[in-house]
N, CA, C, O and CB atoms as a CASP TS submission, in Angstrom:
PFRMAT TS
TARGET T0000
AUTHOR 0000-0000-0000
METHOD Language model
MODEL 1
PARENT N/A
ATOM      1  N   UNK     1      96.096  92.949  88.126  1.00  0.00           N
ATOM      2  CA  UNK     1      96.484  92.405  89.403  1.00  0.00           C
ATOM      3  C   UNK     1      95.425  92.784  90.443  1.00  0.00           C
ATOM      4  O   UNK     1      94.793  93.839  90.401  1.00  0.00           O
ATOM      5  CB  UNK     1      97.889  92.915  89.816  1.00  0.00           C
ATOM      6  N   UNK     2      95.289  91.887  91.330  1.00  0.00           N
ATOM      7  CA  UNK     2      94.328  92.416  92.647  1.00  0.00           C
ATOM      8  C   UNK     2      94.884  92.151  94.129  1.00  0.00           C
ATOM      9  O   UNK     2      95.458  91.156  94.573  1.00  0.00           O
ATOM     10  CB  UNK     2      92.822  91.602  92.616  1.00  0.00           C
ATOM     11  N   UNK     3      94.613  93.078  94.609  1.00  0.00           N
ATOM     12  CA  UNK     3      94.601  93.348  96.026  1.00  0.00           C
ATOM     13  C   UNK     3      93.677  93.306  97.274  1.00  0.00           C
ATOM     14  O   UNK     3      92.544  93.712  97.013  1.00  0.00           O
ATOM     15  CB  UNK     3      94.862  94.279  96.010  1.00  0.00           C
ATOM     16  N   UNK     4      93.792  93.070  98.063  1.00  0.00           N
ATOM     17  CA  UNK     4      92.641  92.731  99.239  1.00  0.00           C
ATOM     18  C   UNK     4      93.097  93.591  99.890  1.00  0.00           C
ATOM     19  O   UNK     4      94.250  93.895 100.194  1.00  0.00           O
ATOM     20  CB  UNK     4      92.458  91.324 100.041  1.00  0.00           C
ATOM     21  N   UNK     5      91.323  94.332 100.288  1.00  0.00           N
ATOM     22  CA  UNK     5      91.951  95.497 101.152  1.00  0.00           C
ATOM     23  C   UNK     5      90.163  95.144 102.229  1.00  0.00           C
ATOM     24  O   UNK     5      88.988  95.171 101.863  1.00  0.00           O
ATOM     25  CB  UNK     5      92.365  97.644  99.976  1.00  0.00           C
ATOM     26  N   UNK     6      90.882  94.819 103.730  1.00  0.00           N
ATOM     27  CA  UNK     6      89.465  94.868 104.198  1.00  0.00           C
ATOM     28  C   UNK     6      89.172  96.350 104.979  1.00  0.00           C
ATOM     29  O   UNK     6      89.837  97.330 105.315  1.00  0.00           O
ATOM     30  CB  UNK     6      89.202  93.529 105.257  1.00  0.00           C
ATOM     31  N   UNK     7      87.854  95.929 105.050  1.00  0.00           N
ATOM     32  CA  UNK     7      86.986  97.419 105.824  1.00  0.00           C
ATOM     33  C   UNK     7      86.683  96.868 106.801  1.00  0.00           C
ATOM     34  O   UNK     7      86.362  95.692 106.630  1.00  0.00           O
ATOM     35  CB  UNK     7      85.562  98.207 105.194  1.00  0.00           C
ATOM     36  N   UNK     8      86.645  97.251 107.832  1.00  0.00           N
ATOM     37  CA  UNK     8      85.931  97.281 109.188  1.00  0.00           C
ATOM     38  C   UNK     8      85.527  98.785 109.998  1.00  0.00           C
ATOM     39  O   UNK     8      85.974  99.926 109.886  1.00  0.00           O
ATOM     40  CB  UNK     8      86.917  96.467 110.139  1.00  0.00           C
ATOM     41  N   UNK     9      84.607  98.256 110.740  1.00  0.00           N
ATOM     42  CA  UNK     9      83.850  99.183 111.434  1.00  0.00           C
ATOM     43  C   UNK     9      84.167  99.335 113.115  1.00  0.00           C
ATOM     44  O   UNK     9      83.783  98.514 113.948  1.00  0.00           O
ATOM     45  CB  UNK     9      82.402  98.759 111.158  1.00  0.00           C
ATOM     46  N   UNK    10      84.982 100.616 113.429  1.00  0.00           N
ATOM     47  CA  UNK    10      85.355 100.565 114.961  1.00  0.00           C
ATOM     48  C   UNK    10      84.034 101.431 115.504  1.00  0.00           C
ATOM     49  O   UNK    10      83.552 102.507 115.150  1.00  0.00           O
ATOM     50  CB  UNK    10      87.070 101.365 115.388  1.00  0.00           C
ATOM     51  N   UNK    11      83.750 100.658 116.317  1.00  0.00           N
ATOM     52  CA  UNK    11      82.336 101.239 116.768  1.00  0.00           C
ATOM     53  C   UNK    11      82.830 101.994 117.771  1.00  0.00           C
ATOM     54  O   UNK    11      82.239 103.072 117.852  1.00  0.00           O
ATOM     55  CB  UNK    11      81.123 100.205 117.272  1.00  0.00           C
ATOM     56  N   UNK    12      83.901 101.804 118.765  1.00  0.00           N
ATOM     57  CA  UNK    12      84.864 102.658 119.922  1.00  0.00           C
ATOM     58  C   UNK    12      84.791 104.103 119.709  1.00  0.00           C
ATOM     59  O   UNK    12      84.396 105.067 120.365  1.00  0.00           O
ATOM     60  CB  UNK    12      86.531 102.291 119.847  1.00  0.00           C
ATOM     61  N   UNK    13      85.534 103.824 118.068  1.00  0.00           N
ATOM     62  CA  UNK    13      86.145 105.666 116.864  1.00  0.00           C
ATOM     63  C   UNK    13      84.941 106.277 116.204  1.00  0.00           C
ATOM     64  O   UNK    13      84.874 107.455 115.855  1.00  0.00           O
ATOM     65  CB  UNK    13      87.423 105.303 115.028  1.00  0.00           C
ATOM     66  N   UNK    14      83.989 105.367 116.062  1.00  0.00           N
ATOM     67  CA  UNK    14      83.283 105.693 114.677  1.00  0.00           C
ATOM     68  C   UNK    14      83.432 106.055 113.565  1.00  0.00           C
ATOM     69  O   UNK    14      83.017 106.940 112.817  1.00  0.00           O
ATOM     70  CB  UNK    14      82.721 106.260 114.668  1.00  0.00           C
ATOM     71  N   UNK    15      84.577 104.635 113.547  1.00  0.00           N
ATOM     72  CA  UNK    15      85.000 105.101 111.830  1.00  0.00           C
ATOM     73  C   UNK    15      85.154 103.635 111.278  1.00  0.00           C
ATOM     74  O   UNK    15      85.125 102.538 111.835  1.00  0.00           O
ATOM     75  CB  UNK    15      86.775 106.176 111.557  1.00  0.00           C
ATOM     76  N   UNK    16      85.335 104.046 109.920  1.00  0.00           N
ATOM     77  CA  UNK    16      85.656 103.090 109.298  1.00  0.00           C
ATOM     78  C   UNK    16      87.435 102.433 108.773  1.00  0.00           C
ATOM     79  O   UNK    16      88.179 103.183 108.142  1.00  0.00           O
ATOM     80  CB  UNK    16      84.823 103.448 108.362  1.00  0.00           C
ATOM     81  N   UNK    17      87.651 101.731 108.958  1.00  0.00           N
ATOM     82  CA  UNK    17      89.316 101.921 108.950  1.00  0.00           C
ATOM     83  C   UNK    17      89.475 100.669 107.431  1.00  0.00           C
ATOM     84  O   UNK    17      88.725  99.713 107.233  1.00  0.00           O
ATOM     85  CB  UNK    17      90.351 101.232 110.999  1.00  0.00           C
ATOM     86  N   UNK    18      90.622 101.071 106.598  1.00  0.00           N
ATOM     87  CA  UNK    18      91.115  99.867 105.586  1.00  0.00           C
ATOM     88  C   UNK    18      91.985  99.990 105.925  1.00  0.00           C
ATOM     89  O   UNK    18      92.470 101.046 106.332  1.00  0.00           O
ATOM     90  CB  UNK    18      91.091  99.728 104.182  1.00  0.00           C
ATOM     91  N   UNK    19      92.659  98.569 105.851  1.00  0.00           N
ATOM     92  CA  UNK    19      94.204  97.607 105.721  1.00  0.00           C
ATOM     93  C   UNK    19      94.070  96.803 104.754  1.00  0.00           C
ATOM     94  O   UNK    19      92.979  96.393 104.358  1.00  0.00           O
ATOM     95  CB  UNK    19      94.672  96.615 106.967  1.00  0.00           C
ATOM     96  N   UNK    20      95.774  96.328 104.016  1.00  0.00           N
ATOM     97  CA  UNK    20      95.755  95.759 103.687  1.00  0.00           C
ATOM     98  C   UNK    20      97.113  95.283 103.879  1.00  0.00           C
ATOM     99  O   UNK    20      98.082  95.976 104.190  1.00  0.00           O
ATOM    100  CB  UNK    20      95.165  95.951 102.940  1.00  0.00           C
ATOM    101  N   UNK    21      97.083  93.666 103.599  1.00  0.00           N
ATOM    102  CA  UNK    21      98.334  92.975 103.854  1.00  0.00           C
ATOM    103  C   UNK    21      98.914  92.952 102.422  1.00  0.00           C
ATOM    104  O   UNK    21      99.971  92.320 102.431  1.00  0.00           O
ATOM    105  CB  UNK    21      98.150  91.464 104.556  1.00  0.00           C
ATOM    106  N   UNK    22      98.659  93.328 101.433  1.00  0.00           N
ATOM    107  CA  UNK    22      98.757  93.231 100.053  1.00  0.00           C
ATOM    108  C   UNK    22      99.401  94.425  99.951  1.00  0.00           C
ATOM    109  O   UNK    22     100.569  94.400  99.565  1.00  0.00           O
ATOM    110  CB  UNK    22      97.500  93.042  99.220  1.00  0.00           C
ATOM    111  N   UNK    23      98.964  95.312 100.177  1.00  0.00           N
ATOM    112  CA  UNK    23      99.897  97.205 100.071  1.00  0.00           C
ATOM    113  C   UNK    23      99.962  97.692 101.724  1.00  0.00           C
ATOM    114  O   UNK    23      99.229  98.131 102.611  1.00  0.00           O
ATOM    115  CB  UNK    23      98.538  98.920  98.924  1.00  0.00           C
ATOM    116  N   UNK    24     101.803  97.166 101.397  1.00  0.00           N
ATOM    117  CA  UNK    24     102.325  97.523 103.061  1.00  0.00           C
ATOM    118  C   UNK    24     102.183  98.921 102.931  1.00  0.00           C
ATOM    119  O   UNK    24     102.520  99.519 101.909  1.00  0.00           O
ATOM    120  CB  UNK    24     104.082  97.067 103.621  1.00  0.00           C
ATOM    121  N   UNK    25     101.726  99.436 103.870  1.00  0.00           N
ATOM    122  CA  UNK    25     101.420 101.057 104.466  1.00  0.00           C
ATOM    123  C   UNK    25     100.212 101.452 104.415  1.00  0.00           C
ATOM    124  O   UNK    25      99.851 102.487 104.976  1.00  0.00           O
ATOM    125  CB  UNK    25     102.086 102.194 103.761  1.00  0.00           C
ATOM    126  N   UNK    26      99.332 100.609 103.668  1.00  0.00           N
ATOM    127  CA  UNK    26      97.670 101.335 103.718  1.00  0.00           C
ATOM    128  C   UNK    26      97.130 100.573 104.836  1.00  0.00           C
ATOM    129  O   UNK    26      96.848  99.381 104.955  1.00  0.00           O
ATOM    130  CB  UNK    26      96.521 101.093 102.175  1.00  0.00           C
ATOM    131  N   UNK    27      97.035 101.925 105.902  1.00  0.00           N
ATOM    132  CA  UNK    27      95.989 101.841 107.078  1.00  0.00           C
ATOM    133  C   UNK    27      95.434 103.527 106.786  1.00  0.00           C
ATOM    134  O   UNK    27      95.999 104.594 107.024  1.00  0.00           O
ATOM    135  CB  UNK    27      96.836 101.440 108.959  1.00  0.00           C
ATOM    136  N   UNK    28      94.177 103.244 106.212  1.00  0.00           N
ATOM    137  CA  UNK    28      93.632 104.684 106.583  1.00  0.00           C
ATOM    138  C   UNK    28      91.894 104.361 107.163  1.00  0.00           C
ATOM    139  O   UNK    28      91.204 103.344 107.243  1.00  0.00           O
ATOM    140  CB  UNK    28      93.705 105.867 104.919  1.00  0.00           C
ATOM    141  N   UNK    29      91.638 106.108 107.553  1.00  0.00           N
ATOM    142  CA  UNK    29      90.554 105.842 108.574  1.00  0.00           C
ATOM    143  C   UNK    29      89.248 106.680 107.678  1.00  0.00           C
ATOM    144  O   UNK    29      89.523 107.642 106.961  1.00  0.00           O
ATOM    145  CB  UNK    29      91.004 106.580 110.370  1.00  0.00           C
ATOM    146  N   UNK    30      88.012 106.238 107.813  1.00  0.00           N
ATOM    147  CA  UNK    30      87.016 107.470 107.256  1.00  0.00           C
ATOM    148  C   UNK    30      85.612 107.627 108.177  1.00  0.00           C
ATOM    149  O   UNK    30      85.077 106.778 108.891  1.00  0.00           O
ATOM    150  CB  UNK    30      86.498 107.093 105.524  1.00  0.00           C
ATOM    151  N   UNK    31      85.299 108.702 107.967  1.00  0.00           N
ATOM    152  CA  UNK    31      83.896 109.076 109.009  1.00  0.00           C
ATOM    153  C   UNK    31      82.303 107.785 108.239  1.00  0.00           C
ATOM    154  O   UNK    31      81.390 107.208 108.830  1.00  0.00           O
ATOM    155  CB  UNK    31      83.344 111.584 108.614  1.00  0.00           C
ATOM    156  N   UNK    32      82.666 107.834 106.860  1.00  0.00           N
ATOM    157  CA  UNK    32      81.359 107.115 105.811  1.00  0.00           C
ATOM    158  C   UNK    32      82.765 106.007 104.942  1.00  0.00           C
ATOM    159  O   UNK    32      83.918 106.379 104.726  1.00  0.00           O
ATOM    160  CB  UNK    32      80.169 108.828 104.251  1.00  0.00           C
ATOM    161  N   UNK    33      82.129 104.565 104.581  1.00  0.00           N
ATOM    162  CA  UNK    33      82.674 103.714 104.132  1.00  0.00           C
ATOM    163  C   UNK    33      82.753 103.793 102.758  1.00  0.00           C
ATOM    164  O   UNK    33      83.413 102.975 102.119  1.00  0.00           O
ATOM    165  CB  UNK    33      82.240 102.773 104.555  1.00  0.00           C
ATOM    166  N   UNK    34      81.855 105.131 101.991  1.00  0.00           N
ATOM    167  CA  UNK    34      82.055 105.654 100.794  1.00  0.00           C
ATOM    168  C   UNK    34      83.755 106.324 100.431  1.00  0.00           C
ATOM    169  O   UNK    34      84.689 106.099  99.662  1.00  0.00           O
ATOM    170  CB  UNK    34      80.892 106.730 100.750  1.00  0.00           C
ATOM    171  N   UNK    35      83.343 107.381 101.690  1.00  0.00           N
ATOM    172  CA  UNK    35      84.436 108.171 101.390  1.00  0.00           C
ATOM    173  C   UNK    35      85.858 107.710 101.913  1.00  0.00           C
ATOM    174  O   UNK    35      86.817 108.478 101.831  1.00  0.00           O
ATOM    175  CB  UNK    35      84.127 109.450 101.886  1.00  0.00           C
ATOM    176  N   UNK    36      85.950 106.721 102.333  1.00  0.00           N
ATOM    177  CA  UNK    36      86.545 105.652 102.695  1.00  0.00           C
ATOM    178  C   UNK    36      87.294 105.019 101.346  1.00  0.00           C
ATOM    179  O   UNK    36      88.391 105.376 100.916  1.00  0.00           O
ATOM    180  CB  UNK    36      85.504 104.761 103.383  1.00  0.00           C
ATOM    181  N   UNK    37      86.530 104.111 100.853  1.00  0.00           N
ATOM    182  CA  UNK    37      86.645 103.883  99.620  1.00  0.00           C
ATOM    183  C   UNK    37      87.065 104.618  98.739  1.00  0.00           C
ATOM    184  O   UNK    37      87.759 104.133  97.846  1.00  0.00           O
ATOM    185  CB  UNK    37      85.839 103.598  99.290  1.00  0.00           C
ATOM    186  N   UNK    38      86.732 106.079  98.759  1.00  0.00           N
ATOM    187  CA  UNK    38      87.042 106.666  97.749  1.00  0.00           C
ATOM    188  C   UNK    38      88.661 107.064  97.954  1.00  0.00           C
ATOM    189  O   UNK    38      89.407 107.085  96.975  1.00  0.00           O
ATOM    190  CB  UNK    38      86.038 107.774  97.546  1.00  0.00           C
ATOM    191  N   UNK    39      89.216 107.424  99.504  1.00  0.00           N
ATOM    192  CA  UNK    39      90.309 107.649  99.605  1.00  0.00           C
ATOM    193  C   UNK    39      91.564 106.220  99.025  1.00  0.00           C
ATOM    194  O   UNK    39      92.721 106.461  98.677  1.00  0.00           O
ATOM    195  CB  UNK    39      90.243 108.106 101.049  1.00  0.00           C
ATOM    196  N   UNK    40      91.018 104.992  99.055  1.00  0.00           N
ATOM    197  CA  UNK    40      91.440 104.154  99.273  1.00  0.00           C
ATOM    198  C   UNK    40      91.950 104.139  97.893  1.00  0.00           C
ATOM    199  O   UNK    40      93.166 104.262  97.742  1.00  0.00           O
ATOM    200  CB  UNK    40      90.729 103.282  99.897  1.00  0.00           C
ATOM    201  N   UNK    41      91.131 103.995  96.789  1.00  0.00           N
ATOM    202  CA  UNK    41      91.049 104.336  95.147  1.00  0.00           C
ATOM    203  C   UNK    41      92.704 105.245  94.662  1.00  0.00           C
ATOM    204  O   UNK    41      93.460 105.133  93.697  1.00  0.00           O
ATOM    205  CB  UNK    41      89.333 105.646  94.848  1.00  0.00           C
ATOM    206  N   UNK    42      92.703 106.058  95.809  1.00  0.00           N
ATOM    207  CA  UNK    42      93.846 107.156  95.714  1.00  0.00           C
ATOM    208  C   UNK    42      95.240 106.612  96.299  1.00  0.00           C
ATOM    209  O   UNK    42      96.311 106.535  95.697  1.00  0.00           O
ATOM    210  CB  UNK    42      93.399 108.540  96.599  1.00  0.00           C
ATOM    211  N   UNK    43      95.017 106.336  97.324  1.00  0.00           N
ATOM    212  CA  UNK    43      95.983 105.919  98.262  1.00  0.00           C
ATOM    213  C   UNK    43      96.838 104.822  97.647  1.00  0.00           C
ATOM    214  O   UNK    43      98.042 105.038  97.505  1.00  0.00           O
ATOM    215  CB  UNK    43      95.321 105.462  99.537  1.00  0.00           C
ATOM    216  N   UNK    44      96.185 103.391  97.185  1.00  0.00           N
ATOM    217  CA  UNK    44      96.297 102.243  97.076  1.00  0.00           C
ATOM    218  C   UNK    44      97.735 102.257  95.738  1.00  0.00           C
ATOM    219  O   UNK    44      98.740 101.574  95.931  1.00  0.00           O
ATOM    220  CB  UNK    44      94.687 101.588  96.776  1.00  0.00           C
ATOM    221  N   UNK    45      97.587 103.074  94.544  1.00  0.00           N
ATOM    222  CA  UNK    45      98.071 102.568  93.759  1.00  0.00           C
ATOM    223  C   UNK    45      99.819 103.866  93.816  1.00  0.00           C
ATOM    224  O   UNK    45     100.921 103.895  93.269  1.00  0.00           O
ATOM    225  CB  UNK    45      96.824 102.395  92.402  1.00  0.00           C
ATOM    226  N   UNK    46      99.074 104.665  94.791  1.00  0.00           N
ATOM    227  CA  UNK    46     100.455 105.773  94.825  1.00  0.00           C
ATOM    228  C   UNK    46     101.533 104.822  95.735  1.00  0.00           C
ATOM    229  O   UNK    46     102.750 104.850  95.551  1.00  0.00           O
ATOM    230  CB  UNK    46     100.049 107.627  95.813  1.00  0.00           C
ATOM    231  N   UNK    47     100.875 103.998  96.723  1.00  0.00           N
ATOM    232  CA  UNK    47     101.637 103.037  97.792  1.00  0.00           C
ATOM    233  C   UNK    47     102.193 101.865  97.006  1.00  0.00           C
ATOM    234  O   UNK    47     103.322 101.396  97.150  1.00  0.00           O
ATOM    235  CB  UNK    47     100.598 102.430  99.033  1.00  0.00           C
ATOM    236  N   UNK    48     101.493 101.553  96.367  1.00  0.00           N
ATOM    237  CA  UNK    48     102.317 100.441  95.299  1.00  0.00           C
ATOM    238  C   UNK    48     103.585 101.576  94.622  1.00  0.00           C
ATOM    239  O   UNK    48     104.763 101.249  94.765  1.00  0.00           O
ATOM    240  CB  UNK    48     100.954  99.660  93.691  1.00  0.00           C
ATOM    241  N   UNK    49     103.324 102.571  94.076  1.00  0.00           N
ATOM    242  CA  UNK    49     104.348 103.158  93.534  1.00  0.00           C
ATOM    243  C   UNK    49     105.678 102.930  94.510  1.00  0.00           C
ATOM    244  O   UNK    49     106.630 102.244  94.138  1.00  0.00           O
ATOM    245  CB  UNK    49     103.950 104.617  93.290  1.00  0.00           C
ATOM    246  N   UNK    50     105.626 103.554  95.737  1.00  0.00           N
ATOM    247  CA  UNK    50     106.369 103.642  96.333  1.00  0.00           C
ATOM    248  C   UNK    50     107.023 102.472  96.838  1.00  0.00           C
ATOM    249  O   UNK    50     108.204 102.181  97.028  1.00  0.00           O
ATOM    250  CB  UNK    50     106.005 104.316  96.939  1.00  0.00           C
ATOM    251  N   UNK    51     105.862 101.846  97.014  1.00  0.00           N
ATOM    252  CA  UNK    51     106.508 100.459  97.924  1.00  0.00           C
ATOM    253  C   UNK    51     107.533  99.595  96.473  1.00  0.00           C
ATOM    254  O   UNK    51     108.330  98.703  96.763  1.00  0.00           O
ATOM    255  CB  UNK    51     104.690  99.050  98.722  1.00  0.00           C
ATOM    256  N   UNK    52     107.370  99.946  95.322  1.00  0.00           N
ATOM    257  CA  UNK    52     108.205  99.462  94.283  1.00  0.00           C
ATOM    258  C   UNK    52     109.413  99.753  93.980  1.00  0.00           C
ATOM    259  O   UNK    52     110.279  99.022  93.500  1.00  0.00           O
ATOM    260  CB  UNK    52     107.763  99.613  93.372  1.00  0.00           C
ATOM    261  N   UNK    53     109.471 101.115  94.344  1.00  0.00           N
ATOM    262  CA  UNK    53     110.632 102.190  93.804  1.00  0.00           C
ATOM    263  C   UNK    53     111.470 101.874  94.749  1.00  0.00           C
ATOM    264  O   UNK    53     112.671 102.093  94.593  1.00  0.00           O
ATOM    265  CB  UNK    53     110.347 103.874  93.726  1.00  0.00           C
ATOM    266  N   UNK    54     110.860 101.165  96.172  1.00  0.00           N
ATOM    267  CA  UNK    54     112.393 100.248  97.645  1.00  0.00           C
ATOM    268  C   UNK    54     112.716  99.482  97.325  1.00  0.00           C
ATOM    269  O   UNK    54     113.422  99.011  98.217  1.00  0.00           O
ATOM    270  CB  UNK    54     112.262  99.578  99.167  1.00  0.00           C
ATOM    271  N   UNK    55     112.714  98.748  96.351  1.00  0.00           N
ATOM    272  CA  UNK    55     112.950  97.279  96.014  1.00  0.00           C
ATOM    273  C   UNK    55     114.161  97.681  94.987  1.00  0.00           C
ATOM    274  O   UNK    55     114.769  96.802  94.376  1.00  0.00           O
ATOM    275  CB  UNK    55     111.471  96.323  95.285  1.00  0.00           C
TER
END
């Protein structure tokens, strides 16, 4: 299965922030779009857990 998760760049924060409309609850923020990513890797599939186990 796939998910869309975009990145953008707040130049305001200096960070990098992901959302996605695909996994309700992932908004997270990172200083580098690596480590960004890398949190995202983590985040993404524990939020599917959860967001499954309400249903």
């Amino acid at each position: 299965m796939e998910y869309e998760v975009h990145f953008t760049w707040d130049s305001e924060a200096s960070v990098w922030i992901a959302e996605s409309k695909d996994i309700p609850g992932l908004v997270l923020e990172g200083g580098s779009l690596d480590a960004l990513m890398e949190r995202v890797r983590y985040a993404a599939p524990e939020l599917l857990d959860l967001n499954s186990a309400k249903k």
